[in-house]
N, C-alpha and C positions, 0 to 999 in steps of 0.2 A: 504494500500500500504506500504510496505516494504522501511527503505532507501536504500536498494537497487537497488532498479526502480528507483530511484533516477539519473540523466544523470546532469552532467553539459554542460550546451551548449558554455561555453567560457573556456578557458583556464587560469588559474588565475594566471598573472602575476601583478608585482609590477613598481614603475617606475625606469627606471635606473639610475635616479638622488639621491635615496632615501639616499644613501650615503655621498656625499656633504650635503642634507638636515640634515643627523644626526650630520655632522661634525660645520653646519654654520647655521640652519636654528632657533636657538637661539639668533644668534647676535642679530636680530632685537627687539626681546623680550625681554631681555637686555634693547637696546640703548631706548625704548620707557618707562623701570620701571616695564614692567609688573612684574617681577621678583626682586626681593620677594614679591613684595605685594602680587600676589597671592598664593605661595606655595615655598619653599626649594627647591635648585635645584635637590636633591636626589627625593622630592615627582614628581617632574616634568620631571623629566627624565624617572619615571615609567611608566609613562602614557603611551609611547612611541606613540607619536603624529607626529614623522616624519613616521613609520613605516604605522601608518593608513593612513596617504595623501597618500603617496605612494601608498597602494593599491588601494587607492578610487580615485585616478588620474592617471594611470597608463601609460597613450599617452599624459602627459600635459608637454609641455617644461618646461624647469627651472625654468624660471619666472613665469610663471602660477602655477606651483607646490608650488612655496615658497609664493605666495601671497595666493595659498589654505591655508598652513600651517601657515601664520600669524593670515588669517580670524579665522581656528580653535581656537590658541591660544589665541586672544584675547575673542574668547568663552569660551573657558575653564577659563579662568582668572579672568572673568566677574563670569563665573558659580561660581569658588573657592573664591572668593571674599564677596560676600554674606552672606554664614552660618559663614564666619571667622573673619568679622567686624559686618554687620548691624545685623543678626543672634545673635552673642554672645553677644552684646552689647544690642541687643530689640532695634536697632535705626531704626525705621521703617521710620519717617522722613526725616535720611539719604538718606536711599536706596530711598527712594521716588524724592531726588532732585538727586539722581546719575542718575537717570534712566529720567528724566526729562532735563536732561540737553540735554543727549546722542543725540537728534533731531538736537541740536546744531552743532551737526559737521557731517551733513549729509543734506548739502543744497543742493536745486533740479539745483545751478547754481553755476560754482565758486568755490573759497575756501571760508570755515568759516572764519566769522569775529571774534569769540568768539575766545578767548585766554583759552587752556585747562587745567583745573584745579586740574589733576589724569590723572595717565598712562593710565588708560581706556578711559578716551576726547582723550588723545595727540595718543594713537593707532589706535584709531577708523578714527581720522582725516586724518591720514594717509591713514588708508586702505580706505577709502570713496574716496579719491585724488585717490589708483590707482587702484581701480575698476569700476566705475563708466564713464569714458568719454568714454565708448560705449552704452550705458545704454538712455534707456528714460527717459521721464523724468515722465513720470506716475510710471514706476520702480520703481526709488528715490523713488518719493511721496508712495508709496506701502511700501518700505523697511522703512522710516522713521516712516509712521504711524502706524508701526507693535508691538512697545512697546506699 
């Protein structure tokens, strides 16, 4: 088959937020460190990480949009964090209690009692608070025990 037989059945739009997102959806990345621990603002700004939510959320309100876009970011942060500390260093240890703690600020009730020790705790804990109080609680217990 040809791509040209190729049909797309949707029409591929982006969200109409994605603008404000380019303009603002950093602060938070920012206010929580992620930035610079994970990358330059130049290497982060390539990524273009408002543009992808945007297309991958294209009917999400603002606030659902920006909280896709934080969830990413602290992916990406998390991802870029790794080869640029525990990676280059050989601290495998590290990485082992970073990734260890992380359960920590994803309790199945409540806010963490733990007090967060890296932008990656104090982000994570954040987005845990506002994604989660619609959420099961077998969810949580699923997304916690996922590392």
């Amino acid at each position: 088959m040809s791509t040209s037989a190729l049909r797309a059945h949707y029409t591929w739009q982006g969200n109409p937020n994605v603008d404000l997102l380019n303009r603002s959806g950093d602060d938070w990345t920012y206010d929580m460190g992620l930035l610079p621990v994970a990358a330059d603002p130049e290497e982060w700004a390539a990524i273009g990480l408002a543009d992808c939510t945007a297309w991958c959320y294209p009917a999400a309100d603002k606030d659902e949009l920006f909280l896709a876009y934080h969830l990413y970011a602290w992916m990406f942060a998390l991802d870029l964090l790794f080869p640029r500390t525990f990676k280059a260093e050989r601290d495998l240890q590290g990485a082992r209690a970073l990734v260890d703690r992380l359960s920590l600020f994803m309790p199945l009730h409540g806010a963490s009692p733990a007090m967060p020790k890296h932008p990656i705790e104090r982000s994570l804990a954040d987005l845990w608070i506002r994604m989660t109080p619609t959420r099961s609680t077998d969810w949580k217990r699923n997304m916690r025990n996922a590392h």
